[in-house]
C-alpha positions as CSV (number, residue, x, y, z in Angstrom):
1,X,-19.8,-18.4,13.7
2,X,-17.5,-19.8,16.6
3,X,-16.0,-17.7,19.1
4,X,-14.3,-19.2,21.8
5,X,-15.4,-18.6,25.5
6,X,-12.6,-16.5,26.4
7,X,-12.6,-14.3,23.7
8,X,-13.6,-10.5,24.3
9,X,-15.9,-9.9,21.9
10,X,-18.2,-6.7,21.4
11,X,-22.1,-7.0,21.1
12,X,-21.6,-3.7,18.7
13,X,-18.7,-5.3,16.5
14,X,-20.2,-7.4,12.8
15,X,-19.2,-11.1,12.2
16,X,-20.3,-12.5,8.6
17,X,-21.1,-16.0,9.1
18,X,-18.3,-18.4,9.5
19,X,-16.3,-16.1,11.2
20,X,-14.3,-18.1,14.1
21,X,-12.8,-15.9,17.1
22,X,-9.7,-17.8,18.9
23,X,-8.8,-17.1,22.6
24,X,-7.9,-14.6,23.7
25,X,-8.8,-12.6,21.3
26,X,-10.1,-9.0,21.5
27,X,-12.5,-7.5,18.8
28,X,-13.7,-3.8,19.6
29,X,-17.2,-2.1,19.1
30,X,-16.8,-0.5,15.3
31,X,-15.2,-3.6,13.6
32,X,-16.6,-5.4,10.5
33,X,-15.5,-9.1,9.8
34,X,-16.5,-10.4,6.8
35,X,-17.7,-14.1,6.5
36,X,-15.1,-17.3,7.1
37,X,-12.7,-14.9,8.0
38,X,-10.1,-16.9,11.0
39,X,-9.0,-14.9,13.6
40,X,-6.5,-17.1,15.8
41,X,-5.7,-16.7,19.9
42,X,-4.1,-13.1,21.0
43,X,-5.5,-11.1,18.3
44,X,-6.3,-7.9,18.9
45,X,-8.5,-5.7,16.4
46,X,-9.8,-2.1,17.4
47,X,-10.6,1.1,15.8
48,X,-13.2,1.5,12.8
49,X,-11.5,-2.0,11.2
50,X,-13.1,-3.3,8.2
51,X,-12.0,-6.9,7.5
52,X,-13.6,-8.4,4.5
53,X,-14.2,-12.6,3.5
54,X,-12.0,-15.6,3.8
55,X,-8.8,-14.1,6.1
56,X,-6.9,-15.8,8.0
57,X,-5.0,-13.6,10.7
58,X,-2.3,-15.2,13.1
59,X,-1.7,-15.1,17.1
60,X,-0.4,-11.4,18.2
61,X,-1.2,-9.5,15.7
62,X,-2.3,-5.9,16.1
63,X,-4.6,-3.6,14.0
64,X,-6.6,-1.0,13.8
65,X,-4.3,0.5,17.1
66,X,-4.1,4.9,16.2
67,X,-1.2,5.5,13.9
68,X,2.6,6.7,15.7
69,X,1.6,10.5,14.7
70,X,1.8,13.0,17.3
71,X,-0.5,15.0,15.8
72,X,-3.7,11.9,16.0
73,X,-5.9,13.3,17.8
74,X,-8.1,10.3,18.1
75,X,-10.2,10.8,14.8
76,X,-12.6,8.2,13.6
77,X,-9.7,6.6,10.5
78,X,-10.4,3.5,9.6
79,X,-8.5,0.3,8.4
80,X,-9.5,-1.6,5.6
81,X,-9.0,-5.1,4.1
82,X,-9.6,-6.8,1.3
83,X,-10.4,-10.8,1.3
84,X,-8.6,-13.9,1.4
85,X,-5.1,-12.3,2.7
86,X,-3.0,-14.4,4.9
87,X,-1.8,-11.7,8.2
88,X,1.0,-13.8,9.7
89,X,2.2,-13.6,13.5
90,X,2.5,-10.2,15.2
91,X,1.9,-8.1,12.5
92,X,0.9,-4.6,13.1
93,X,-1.4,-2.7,11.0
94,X,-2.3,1.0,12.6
95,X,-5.1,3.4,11.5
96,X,-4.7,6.3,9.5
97,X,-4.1,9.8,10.2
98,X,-6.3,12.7,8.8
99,X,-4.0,14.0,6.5
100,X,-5.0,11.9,3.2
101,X,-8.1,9.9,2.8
102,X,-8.5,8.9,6.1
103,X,-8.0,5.0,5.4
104,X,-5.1,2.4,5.7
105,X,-5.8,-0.1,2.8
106,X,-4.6,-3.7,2.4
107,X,-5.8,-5.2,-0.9
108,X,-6.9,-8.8,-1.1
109,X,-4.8,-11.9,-1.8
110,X,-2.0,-10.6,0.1
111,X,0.6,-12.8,2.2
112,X,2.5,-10.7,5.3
113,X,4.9,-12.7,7.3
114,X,6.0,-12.4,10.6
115,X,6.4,-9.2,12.4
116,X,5.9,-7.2,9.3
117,X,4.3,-3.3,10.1
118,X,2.2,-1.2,8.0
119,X,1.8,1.5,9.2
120,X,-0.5,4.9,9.2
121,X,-1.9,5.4,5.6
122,X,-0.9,3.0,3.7
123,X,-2.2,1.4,0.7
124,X,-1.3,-1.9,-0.3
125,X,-2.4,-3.3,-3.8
126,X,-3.6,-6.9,-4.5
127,X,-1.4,-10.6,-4.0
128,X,1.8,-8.3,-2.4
129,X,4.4,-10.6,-0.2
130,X,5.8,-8.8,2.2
131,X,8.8,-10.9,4.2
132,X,9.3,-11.1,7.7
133,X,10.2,-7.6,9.4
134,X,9.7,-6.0,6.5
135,X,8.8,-2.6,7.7
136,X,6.3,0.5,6.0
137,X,6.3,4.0,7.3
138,X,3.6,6.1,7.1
139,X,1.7,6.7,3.3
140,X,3.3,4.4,1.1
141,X,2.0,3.1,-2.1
142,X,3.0,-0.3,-3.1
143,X,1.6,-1.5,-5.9
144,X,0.1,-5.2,-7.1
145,X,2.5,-8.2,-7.1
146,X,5.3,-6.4,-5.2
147,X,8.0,-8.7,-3.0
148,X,9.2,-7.3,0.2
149,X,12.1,-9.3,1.1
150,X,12.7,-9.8,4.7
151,X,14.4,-6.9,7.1
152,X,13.2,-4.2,4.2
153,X,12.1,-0.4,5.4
154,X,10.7,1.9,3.6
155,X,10.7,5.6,4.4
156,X,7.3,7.5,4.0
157,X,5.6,8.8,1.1
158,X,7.8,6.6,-1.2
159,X,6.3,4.2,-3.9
160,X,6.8,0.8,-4.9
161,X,5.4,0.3,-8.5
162,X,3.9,-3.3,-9.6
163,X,5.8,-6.7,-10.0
164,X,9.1,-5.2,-8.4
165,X,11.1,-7.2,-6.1
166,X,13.0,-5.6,-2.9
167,X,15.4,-7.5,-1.9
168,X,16.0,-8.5,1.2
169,X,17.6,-6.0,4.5
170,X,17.5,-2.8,2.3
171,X,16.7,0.8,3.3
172,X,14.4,2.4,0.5
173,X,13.9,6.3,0.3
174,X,12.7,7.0,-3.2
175,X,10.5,5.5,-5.5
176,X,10.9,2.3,-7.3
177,X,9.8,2.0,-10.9
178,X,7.5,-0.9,-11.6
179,X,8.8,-4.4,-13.4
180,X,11.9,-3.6,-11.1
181,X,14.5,-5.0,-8.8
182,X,16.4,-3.6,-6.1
183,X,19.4,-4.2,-3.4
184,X,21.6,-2.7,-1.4
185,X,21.7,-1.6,2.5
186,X,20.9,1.6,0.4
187,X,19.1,0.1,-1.9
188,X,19.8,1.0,-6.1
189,X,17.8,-0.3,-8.6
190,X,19.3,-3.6,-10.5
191,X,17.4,-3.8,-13.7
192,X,14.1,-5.4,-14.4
193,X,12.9,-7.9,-12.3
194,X,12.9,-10.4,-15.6
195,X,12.8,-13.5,-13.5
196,X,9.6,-12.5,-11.7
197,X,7.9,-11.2,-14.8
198,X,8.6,-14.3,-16.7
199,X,6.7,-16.8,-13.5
200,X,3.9,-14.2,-14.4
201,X,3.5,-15.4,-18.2
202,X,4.8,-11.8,-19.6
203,X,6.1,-11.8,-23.2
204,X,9.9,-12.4,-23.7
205,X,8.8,-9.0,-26.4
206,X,7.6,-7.5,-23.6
207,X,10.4,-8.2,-20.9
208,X,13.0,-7.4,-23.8
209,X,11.5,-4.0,-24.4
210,X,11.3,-2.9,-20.7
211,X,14.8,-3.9,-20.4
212,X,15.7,-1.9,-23.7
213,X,13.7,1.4,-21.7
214,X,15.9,0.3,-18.4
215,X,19.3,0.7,-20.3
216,X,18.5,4.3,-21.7
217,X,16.8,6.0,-18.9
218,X,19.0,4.6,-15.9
219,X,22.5,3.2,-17.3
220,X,23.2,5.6,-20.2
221,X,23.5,8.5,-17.2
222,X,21.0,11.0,-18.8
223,X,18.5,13.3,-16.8
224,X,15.5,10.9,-16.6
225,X,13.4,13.2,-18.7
226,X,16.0,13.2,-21.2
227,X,15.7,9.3,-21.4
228,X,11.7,9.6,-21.2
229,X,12.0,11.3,-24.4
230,X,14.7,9.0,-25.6
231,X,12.7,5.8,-25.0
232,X,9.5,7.2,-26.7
233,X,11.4,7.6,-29.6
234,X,13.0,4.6,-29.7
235,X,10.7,2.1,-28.7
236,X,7.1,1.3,-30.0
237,X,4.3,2.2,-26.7
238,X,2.7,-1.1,-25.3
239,X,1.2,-1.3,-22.2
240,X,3.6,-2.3,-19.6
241,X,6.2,0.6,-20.8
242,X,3.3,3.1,-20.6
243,X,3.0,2.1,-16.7
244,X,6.6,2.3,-16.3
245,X,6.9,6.1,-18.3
246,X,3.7,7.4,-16.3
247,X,5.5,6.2,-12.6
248,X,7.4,9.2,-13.2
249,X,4.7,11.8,-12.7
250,X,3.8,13.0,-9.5
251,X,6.5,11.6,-7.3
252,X,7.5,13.1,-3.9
253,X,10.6,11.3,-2.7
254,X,11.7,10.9,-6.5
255,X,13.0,7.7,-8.9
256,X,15.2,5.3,-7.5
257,X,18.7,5.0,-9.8
């Protein structure tokens, strides 16, 4: 364990061995850092912050600071982070609220560039990008392999399914289907994200039949339940077009067209 002399470490915080503490940095009585984990000059980590193994957090970043809610009233919520995720220069990432589990989650394997804020509630899957300034609200989901592009903000309580690709300076307010791509200042979806799916070693079967689902349920302008129904009759179930048919349940901003 190093921590450098200028450092403002508590004697109550938890440091896994290998942990090294850069200047000026600031770690605060209830946080957990797990072993080998880098924390670089200006950091500054509060709140009941779990941090596990292998990180590597840049200068200026922020977390575990209350969530922007006005109705916090200081309760012991808690962020929580995986291992071996690279946290890039002032990135902010704020505790939760009370009003869901309590906990803002970041997976493991994760890269978030520059200035990128996650925000109250959040839960991020496993080896998500998110590019610089790309911006969460409070209680979003974003699911595992997800691209941010840069300048991207999502609006709360939306959903970003897995392998889908934002693209860059684009306002999202509804959910986005996984295997998807989007664009747009107002962002609408553009198809399957077929490039992205084939540098992850999915079938050209599987890609094809995800973009046959695609073409029925959002180009052929039916009611999305009537192109559910249309697609299960159509196509033969695998695996990846079950997560794509179940996205639909439970959604509280709805689907993206």
């Amino acid at each position: 364990m190093e921590i450098h002399p200028s450092a403002v470490v508590s004697s109550h915080a938890e440091l896994g061995p290998g942990v090294r503490i850069g200047p000026y940095s600031t770690i605060g009585d209830h946080v957990v850092i797990g072993r080998d984990t880098v924390i670089e000059s200006h950091v500054v980590i509060e709140g009941h912050t779990q941090i596990g193994e292998r990180n590597k957090i840049y200068p200026f970043c922020t977390i575990g600071f209350p969530p922007q809610d006005i109705a916090y009233q200081g309760e012991d919520t808690r962020v929580v982070i995986g291992n071996d995720n690279v946290i890039r220069e002032y990135v902010s990432i704020n505790r939760a609220t009370t009003k869901e589990e309590w906990n803002t989650v970041v997976g493991n394997h994760n890269y978030i560039m520059a200035y990128a804020h996650i925000a109250h509630d959040c839960t991020l899957g496993d080896k998500v990008i998110m590019s610089n300034l790309a911006t969460l609200a409070g209680h979003i989901t974003i699911g595992d392999y997800v691209i941010l592009g840069g300048f991207v903000a999502i609006h709360q309580f939306v959903r970003i399914g897995a392998y889908a690709f934002l693209g860059a300076k684009s306002g999202l307010v509804q959910d986005v289907p996984p295997f998807m791509m989007t664009s747009g200042h107002r962002a609408s979806l553009y198809g399957v994200n077929q490039k992205g799916l084939i540098q992850k070693g999915f079938s050209r079967e599987c890609i094809d039949g995800l973009k046959k689902a695609y073409r029925i349920i959002w180009r052929e302008n039916r009611r999305f339940s009537e192109g559910i129904k249309q697609v299960k009759k159509e196509l033969k179930p695998f695996p990846e077009l079950e997560m794509l048919l179940d996205f639909f349940h439970d959604s509280k901003r709805g689907v993206l067209r």
